[in-house]
PABA-801853 format. One record per residue: residue in three letters; x, y, z of N, C-alpha, C in turn. Coordinates in pm, whole numbers, plus 32768, in hexadecimal, padded with zeros to 4 digits. Atoms other than C-alpha are relative to their C-alpha. Layout:
<pt r="ALA" n_u="X" n_v="Y" n_w="Z" ca_u="X" ca_v="Y" ca_w="Z" c_u="X" c_v="Y" c_w="Z"/>
...
END
This chain:
<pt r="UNK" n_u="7FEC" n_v="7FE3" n_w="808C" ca_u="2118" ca_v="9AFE" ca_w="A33B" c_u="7F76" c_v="8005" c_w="7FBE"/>
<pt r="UNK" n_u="8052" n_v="801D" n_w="8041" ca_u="2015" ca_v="9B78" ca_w="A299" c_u="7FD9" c_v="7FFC" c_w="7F63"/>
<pt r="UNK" n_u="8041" n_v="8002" n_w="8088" ca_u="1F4D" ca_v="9B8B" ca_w="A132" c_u="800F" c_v="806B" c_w="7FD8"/>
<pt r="UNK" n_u="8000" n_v="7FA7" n_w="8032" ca_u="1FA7" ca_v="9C9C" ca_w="A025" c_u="7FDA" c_v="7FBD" c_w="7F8D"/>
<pt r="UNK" n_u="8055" n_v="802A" n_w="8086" ca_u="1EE2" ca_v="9CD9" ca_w="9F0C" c_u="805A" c_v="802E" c_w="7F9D"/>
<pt r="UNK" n_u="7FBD" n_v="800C" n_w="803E" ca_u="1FA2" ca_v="9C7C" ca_w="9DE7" c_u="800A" c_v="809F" c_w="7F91"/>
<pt r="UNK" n_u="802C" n_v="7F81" n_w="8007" ca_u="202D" ca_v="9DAF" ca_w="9D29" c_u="7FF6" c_v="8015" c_w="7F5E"/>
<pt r="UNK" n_u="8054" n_v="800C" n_w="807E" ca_u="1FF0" ca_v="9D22" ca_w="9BA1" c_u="7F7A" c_v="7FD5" c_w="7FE0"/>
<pt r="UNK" n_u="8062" n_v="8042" n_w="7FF4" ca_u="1EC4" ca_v="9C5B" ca_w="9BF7" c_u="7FA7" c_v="802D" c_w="8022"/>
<pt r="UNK" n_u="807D" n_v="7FD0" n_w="7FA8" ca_u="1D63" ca_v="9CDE" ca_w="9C4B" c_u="7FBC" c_v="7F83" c_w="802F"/>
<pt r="UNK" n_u="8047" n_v="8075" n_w="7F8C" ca_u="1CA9" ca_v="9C07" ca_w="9D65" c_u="805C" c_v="7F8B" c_w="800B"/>
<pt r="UNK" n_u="7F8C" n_v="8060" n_w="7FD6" ca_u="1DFE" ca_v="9B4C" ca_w="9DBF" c_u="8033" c_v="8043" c_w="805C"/>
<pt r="UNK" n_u="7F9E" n_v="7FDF" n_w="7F9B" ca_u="1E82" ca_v="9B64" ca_w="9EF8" c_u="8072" c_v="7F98" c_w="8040"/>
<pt r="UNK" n_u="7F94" n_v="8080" n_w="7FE7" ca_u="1FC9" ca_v="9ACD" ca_w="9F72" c_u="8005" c_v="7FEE" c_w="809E"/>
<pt r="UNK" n_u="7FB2" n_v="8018" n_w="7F67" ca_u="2061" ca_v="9A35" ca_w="A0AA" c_u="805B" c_v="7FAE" c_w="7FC4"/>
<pt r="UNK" n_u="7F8E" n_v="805C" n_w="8009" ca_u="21BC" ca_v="99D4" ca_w="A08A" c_u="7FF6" c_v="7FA5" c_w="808E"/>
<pt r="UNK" n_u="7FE0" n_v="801C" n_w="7F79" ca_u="2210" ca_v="98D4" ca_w="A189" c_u="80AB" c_v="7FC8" c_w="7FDE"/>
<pt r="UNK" n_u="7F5A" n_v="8033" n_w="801B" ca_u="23A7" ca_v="9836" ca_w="A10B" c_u="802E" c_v="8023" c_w="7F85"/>
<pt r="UNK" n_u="7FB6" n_v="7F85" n_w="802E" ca_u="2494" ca_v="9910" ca_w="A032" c_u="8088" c_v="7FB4" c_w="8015"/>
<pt r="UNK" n_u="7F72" n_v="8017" n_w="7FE7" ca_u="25EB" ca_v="9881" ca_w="9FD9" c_u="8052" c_v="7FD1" c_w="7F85"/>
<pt r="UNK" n_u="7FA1" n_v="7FF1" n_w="8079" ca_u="2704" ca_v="9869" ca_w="9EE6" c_u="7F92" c_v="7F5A" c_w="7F5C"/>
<pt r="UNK" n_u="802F" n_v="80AD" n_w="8065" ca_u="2625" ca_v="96E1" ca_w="9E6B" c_u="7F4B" c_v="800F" c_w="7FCA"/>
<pt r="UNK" n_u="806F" n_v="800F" n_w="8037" ca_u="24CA" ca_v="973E" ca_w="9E71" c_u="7FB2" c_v="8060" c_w="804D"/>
<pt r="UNK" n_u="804E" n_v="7F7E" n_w="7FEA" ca_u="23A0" ca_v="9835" ca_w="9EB2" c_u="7FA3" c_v="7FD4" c_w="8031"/>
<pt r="UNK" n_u="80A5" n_v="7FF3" n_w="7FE7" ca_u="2252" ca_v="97F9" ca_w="9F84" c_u="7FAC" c_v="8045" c_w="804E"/>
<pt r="UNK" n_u="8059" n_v="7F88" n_w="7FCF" ca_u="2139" ca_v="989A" ca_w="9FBE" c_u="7F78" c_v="7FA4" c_w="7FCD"/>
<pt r="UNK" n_u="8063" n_v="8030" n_w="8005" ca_u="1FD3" ca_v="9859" ca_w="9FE1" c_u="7FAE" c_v="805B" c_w="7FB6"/>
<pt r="UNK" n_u="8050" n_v="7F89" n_w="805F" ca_u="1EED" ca_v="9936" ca_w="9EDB" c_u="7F75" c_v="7FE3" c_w="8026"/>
<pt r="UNK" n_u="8091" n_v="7FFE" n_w="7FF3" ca_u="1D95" ca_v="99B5" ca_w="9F2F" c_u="7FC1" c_v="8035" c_w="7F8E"/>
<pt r="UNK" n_u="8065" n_v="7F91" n_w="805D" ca_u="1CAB" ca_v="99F7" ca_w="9E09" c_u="7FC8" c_v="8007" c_w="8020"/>
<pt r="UNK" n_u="808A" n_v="7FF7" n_w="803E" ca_u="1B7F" ca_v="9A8F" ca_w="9DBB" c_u="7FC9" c_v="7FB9" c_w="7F99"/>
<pt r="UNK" n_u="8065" n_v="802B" n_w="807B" ca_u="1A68" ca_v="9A18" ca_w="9D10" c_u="8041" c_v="800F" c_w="7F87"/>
<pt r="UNK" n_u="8019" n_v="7FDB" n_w="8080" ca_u="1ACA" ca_v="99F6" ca_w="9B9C" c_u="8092" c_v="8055" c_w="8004"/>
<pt r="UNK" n_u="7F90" n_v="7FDD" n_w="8014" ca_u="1C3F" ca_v="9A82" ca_w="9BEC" c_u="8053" c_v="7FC2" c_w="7FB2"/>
<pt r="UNK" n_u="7FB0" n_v="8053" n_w="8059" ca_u="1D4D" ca_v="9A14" ca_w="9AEC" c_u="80A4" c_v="803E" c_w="803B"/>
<pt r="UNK" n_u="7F54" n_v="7FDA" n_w="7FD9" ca_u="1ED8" ca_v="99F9" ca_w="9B2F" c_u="8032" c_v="7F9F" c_w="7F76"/>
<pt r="UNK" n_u="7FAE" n_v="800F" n_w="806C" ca_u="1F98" ca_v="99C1" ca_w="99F0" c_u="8096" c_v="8022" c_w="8023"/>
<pt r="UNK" n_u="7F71" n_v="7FEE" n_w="8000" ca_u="211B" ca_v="9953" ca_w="9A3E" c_u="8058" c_v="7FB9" c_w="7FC7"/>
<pt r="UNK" n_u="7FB6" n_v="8049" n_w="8022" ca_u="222E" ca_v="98CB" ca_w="99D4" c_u="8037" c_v="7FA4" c_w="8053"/>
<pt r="UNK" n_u="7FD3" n_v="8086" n_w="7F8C" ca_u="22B1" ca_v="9786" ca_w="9AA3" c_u="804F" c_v="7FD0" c_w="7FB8"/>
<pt r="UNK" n_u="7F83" n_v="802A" n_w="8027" ca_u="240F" ca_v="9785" ca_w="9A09" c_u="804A" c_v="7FB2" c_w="8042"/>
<pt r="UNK" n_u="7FC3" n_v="8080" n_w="7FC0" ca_u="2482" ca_v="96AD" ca_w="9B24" c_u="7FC7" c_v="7F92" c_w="8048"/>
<pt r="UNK" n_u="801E" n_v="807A" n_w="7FE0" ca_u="236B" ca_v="95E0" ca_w="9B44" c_u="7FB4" c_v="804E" c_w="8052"/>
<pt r="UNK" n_u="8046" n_v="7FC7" n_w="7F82" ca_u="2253" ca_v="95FC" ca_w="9C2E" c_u="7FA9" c_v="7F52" c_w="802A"/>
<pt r="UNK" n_u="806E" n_v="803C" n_w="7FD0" ca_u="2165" ca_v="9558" ca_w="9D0C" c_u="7F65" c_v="8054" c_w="8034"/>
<pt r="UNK" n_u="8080" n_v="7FE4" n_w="7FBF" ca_u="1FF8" ca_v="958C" ca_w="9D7C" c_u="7FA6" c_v="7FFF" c_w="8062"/>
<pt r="UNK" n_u="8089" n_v="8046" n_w="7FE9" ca_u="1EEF" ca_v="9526" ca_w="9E47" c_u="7FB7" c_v="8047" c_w="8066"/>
<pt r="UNK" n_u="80AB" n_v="7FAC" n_w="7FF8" ca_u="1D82" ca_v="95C8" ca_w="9E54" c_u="7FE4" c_v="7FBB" c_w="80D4"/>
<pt r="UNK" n_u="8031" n_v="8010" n_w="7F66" ca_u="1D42" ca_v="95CE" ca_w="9FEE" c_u="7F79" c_v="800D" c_w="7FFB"/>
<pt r="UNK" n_u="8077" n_v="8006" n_w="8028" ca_u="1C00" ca_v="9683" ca_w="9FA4" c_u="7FD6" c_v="8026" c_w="7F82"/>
<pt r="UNK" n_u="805D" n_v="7FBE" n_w="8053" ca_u="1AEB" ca_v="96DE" ca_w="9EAA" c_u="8059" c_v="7FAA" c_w="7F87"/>
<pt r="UNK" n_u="7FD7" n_v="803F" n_w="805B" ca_u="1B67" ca_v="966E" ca_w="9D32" c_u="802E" c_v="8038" c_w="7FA0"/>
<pt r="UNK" n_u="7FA0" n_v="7FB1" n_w="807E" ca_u="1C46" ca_v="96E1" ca_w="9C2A" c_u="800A" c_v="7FBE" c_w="7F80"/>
<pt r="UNK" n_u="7FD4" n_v="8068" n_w="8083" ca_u="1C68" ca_v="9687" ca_w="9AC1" c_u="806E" c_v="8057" c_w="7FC0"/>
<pt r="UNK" n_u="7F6A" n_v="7FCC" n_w="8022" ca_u="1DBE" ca_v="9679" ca_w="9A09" c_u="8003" c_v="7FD3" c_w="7F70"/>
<pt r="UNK" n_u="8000" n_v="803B" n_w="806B" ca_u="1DA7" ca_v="9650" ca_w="98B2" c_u="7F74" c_v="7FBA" c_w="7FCF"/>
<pt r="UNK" n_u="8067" n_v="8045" n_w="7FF8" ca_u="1CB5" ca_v="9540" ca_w="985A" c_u="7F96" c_v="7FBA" c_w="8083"/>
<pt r="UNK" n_u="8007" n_v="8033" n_w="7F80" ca_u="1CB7" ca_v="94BA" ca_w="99C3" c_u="7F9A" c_v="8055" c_w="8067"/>
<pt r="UNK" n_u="804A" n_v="7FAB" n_w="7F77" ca_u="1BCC" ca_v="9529" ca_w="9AE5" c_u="8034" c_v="7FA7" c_w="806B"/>
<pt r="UNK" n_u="7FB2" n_v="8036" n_w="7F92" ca_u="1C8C" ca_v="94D1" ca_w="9C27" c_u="7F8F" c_v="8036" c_w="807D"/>
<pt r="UNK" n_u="8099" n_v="7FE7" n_w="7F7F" ca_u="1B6F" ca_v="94B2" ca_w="9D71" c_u="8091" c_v="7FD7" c_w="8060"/>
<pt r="UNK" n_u="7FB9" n_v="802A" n_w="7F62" ca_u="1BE6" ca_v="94AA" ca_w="9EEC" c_u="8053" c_v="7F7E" c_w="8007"/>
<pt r="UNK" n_u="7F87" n_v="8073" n_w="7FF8" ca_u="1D2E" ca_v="93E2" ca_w="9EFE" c_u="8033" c_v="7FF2" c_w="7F73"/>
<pt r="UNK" n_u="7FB7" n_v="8026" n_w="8085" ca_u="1D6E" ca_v="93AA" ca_w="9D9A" c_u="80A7" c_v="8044" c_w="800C"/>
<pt r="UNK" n_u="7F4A" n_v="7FDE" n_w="8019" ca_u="1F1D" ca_v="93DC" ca_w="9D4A" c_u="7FF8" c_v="7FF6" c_w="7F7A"/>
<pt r="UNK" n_u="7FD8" n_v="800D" n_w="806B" ca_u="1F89" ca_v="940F" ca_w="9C2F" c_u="80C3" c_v="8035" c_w="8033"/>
<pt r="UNK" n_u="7F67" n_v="7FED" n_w="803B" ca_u="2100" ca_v="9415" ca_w="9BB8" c_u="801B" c_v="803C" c_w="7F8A"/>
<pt r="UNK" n_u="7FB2" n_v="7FB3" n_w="805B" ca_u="21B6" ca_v="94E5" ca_w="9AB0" c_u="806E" c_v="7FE3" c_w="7FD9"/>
<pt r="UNK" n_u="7F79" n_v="7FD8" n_w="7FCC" ca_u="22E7" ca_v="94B2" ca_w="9A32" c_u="8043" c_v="8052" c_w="7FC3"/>
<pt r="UNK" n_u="7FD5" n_v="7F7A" n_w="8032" ca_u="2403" ca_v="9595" ca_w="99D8" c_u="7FD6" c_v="8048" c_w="7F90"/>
<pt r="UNK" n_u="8041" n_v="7F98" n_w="8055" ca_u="239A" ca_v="96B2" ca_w="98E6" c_u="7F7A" c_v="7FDC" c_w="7FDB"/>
<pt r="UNK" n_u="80E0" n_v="7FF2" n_w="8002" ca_u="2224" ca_v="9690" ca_w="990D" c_u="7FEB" c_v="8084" c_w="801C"/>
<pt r="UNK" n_u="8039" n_v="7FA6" n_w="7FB8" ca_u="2156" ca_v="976F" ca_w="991A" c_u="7F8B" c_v="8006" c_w="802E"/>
<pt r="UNK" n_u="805D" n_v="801F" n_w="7F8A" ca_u="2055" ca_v="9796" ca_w="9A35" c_u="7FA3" c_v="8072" c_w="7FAD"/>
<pt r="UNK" n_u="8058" n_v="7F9B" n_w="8057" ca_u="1F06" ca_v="9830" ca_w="99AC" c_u="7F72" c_v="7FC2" c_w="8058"/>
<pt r="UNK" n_u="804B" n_v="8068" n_w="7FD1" ca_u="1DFD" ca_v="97ED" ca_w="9ABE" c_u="7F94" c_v="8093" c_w="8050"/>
<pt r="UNK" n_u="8055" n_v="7F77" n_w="7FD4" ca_u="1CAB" ca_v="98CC" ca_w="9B24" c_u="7FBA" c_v="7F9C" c_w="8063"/>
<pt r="UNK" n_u="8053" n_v="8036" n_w="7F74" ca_u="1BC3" ca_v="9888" ca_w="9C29" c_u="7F95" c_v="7FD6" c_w="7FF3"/>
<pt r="UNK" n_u="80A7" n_v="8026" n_w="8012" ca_u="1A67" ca_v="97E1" ca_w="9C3B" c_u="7FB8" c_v="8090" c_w="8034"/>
<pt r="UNK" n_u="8041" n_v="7FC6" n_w="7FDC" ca_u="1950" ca_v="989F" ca_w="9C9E" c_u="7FD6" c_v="8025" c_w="8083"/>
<pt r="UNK" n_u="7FC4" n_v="7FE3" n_w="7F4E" ca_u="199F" ca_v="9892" ca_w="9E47" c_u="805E" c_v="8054" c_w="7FF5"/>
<pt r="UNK" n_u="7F65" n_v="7FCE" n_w="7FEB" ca_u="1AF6" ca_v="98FB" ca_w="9DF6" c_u="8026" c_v="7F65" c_w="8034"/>
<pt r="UNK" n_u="7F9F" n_v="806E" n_w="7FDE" ca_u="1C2B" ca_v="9831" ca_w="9E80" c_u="8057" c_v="801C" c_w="8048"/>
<pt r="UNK" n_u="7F71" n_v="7FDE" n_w="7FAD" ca_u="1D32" ca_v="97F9" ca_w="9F68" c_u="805B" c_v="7F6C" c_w="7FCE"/>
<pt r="UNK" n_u="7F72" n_v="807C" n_w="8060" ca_u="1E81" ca_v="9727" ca_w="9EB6" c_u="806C" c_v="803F" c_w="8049"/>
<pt r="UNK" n_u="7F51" n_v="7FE9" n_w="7FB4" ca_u="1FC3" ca_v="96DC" ca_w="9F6B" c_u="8046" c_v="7FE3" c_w="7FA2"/>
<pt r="UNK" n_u="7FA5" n_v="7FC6" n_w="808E" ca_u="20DD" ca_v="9731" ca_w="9E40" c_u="8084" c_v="7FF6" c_w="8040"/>
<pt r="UNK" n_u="7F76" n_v="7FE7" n_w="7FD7" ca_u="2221" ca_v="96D1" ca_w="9E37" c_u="8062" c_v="7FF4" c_w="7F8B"/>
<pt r="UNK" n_u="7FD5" n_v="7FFE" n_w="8057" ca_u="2307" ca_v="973F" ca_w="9D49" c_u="8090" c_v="7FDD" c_w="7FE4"/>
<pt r="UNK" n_u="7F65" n_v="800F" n_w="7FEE" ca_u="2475" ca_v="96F6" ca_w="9C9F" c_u="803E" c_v="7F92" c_w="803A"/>
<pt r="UNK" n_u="7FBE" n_v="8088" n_w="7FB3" ca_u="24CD" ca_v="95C2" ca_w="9D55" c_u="8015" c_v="7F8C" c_w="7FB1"/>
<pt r="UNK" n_u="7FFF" n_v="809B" n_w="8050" ca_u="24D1" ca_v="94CF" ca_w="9C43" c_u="80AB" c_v="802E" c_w="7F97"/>
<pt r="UNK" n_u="7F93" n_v="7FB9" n_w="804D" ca_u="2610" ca_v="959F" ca_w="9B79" c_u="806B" c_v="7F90" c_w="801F"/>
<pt r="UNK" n_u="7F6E" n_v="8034" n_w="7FFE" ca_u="2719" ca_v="94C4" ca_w="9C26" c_u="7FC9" c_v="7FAB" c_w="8083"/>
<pt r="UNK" n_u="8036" n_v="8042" n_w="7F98" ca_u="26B0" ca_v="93BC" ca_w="9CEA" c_u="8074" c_v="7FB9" c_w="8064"/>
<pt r="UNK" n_u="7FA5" n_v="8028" n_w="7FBF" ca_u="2801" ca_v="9331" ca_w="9D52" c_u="8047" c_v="807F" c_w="8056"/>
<pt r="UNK" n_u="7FFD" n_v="7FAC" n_w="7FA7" ca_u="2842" ca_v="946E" ca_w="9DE6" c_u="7FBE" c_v="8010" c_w="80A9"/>
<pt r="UNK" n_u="8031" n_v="802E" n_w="7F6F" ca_u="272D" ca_v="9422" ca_w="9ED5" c_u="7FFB" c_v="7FBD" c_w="8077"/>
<pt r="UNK" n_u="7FD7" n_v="8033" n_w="7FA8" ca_u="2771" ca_v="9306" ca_w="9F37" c_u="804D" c_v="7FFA" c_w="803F"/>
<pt r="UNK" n_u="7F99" n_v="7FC5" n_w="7FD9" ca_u="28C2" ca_v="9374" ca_w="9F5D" c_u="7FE5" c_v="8067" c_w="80A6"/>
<pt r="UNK" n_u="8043" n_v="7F82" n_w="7F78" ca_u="280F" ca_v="9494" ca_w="A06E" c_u="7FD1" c_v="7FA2" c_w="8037"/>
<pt r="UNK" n_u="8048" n_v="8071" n_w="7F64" ca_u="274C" ca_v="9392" ca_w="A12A" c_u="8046" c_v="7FA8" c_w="8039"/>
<pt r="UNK" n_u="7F89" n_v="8042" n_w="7FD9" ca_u="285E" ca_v="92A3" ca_w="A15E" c_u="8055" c_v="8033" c_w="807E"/>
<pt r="UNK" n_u="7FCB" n_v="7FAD" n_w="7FB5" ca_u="292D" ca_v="93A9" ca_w="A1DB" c_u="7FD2" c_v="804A" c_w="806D"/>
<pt r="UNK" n_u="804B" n_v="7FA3" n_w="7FB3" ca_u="283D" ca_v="9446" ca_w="A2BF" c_u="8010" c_v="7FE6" c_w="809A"/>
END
Protein backbone atom coordinates (compact mmCIF):
# COMPACT_ATOMS: atom_id res chain seq x y z
CA UNK A 1 0.00 0.00 0.00
CA UNK A 2 1.37 2.81 -1.02
CA UNK A 3 1.47 6.91 -0.61
CA UNK A 4 -0.93 9.21 -2.72
CA UNK A 5 -0.56 12.67 -2.88
CA UNK A 6 -3.46 14.18 -1.30
CA UNK A 7 -5.98 15.62 -3.86
CA UNK A 8 -7.03 19.11 -1.75
CA UNK A 9 -3.72 19.49 -0.13
CA UNK A 10 -0.41 20.62 -1.76
CA UNK A 11 2.80 18.74 -0.31
CA UNK A 12 0.48 16.07 1.53
CA UNK A 13 0.70 12.76 0.76
CA UNK A 14 -1.40 9.94 2.18
CA UNK A 15 -1.11 6.28 3.14
CA UNK A 16 -4.18 4.77 4.34
CA UNK A 17 -3.39 1.78 6.40
CA UNK A 18 -7.33 0.73 8.42
CA UNK A 19 -10.70 1.81 6.83
CA UNK A 20 -13.92 0.75 8.58
CA UNK A 21 -17.47 1.49 9.44
CA UNK A 22 -15.52 3.04 13.40
CA UNK A 23 -12.57 4.77 12.29
CA UNK A 24 -10.00 5.98 9.59
CA UNK A 25 -6.03 5.65 9.58
CA UNK A 26 -3.52 6.71 7.75
CA UNK A 27 -0.12 8.00 8.12
CA UNK A 28 0.41 11.69 6.34
CA UNK A 29 3.63 12.77 4.75
CA UNK A 30 4.27 16.53 4.55
CA UNK A 31 6.34 18.85 3.05
CA UNK A 32 8.17 21.48 4.39
CA UNK A 33 5.66 24.20 5.50
CA UNK A 34 2.56 21.95 4.17
CA UNK A 35 -0.83 22.74 5.89
CA UNK A 36 -3.96 20.23 6.25
CA UNK A 37 -7.02 22.02 7.52
CA UNK A 38 -9.92 19.35 8.65
CA UNK A 39 -12.63 18.77 10.33
CA UNK A 40 -12.39 15.88 13.19
CA UNK A 41 -16.17 15.56 13.69
CA UNK A 42 -15.59 12.24 15.31
CA UNK A 43 -12.71 12.98 17.11
CA UNK A 44 -9.22 12.31 16.23
CA UNK A 45 -5.89 11.28 17.28
CA UNK A 46 -2.24 12.11 16.35
CA UNK A 47 1.16 11.45 16.81
CA UNK A 48 4.20 13.30 15.00
CA UNK A 49 6.62 10.05 14.11
CA UNK A 50 8.86 12.48 12.31
CA UNK A 51 10.04 16.09 11.76
CA UNK A 52 7.39 18.61 13.65
CA UNK A 53 4.06 20.01 13.16
CA UNK A 54 2.25 22.86 14.76
CA UNK A 55 -1.58 22.82 15.44
CA UNK A 56 -2.88 25.84 16.50
CA UNK A 57 -0.78 27.36 19.19
CA UNK A 58 1.04 24.02 19.81
CA UNK A 59 4.27 22.78 18.03
CA UNK A 60 4.16 18.94 18.38
CA UNK A 61 8.22 17.38 17.88
CA UNK A 62 8.91 13.51 17.29
CA UNK A 63 6.39 11.51 19.39
CA UNK A 64 4.28 14.22 20.67
CA UNK A 65 0.06 12.94 20.56
CA UNK A 66 -2.25 14.96 20.67
CA UNK A 67 -6.09 14.23 21.05
CA UNK A 68 -9.19 15.97 19.62
CA UNK A 69 -12.38 15.55 20.53
CA UNK A 70 -15.60 15.31 18.64
CA UNK A 71 -16.17 18.33 16.26
CA UNK A 72 -12.66 19.72 16.31
CA UNK A 73 -11.09 20.90 13.99
CA UNK A 74 -7.61 19.72 12.92
CA UNK A 75 -5.49 22.71 11.50
CA UNK A 76 -1.82 21.49 11.47
CA UNK A 77 1.30 22.53 8.91
CA UNK A 78 4.62 21.26 8.95
CA UNK A 79 8.00 22.51 10.36
CA UNK A 80 10.63 23.25 8.15
CA UNK A 81 11.90 19.17 7.50
CA UNK A 82 8.36 18.40 6.81
CA UNK A 83 6.56 15.44 8.69
CA UNK A 84 5.38 12.10 8.93
CA UNK A 85 1.92 11.75 11.51
CA UNK A 86 0.02 8.55 12.07
CA UNK A 87 -3.95 9.94 11.97
CA UNK A 88 -6.70 8.34 13.10
CA UNK A 89 -9.96 9.47 12.61
CA UNK A 90 -13.85 9.11 13.86
CA UNK A 91 -13.37 6.67 16.57
CA UNK A 92 -14.31 8.68 19.48
CA UNK A 93 -18.33 9.23 18.01
CA UNK A 94 -19.57 6.14 19.96
CA UNK A 95 -17.38 4.55 22.11
CA UNK A 96 -19.68 1.85 23.45
CA UNK A 97 -20.01 0.72 20.09
CA UNK A 98 -16.39 -0.15 20.22
CA UNK A 99 -16.14 -1.74 22.86
CA UNK A 100 -19.08 -3.50 21.88
CA UNK A 101 -16.67 -4.61 18.44
CA UNK A 102 -13.74 -5.70 20.50
CA UNK A 103 -15.58 -7.79 22.88
CA UNK A 104 -17.19 -9.48 20.18
CA UNK A 105 -14.26 -10.09 18.08
Amino acid sequence: MGSVQHATFKGLAITPLYKDDFEDVSLLHFKAGANMQISASGGAELLVLEGDVSEQSDVLVKHSWLRLPINSELNITAGKHGAKVWLKLGHLTDVNKQIERVQNA
